[in-house]
N, C-alpha and C positions, 0 to 999 in steps of 0.2 A: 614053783610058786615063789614070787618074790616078797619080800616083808617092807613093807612101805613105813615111812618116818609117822610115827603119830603126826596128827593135826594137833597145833598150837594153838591156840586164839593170839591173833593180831594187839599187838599194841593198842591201846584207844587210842584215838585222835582227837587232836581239839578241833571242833566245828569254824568252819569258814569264817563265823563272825568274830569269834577270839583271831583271826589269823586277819582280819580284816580292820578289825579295831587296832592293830600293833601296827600293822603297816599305815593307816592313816595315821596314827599318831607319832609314828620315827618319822615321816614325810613333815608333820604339823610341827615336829622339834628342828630338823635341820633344815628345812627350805624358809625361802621368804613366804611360805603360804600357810602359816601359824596362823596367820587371823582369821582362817576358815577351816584349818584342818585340826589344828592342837585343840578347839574346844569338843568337834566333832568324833574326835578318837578318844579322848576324856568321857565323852556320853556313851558314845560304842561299847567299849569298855566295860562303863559301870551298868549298860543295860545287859552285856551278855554275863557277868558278874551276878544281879540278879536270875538271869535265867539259869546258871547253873545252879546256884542255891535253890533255884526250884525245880530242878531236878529237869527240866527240857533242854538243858545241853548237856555233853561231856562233859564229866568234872577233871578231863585230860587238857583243858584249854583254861582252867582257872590260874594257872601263872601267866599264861600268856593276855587275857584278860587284864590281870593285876600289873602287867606290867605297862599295855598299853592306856591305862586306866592313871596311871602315877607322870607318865610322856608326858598326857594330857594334861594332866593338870599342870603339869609344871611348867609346858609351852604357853597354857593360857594364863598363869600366872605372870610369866616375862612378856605375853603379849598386852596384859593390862597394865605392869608397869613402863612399858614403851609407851604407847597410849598416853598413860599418864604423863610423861617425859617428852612426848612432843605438846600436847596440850599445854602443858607447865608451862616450856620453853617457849611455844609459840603464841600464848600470851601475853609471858614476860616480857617477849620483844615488842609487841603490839604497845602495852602500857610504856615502856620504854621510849620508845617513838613516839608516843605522842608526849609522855610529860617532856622529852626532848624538844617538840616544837613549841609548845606552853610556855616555857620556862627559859627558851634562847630567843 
């Protein structure tokens, strides 16, 4: 008769959607595709954030949540001040041009 290793319980896991919100959101931070992914990983995020606090997801996925959740926001934070920064700019030039020909 051999004596076999107790059984452990496994590590938790964080659920797909913490694993899913991180990755859209380091994509929505380092690619040019911020202006559809960084607010979409920000939302991801803060809805599986919720749902851990209510207790239907692992609470093994609340850093990774939290993390993909801060990405977000900060990608769509530099995505609204680009935004802003070409509108600004591409105004300015607009007004620019024309009091240029008004006034020459």
């Amino acid at each position: 008769m051999t004596v076999s290793e107790p059984l452990t319980p496994s590590e938790p896991k964080p659920s797909p959607q913490a694993v899913t919100a991180l990755v859209v959101s380091i994509l929505g931070f380092v690619t040019c595709c911020g202006l559809i992914l960084s607010p979409v990983g920000w939302y991801l995020g803060s809805q599986e954030l919720r749902a851990i606090a209510a207790g239907r997801s692992p609470a093994a996925g609340e850093t990774i949540a939290r993390v993909a959740q801060v990405l977000g926001l900060v990608g769509t934070i530099l995505l609204a001040l680009a935004l802003l920064w070409v509108f600004a700019m591409g105004g300015y030039v607009l007004l620019n041009a024309w009091l240029s020909q008004v006034f020459h």
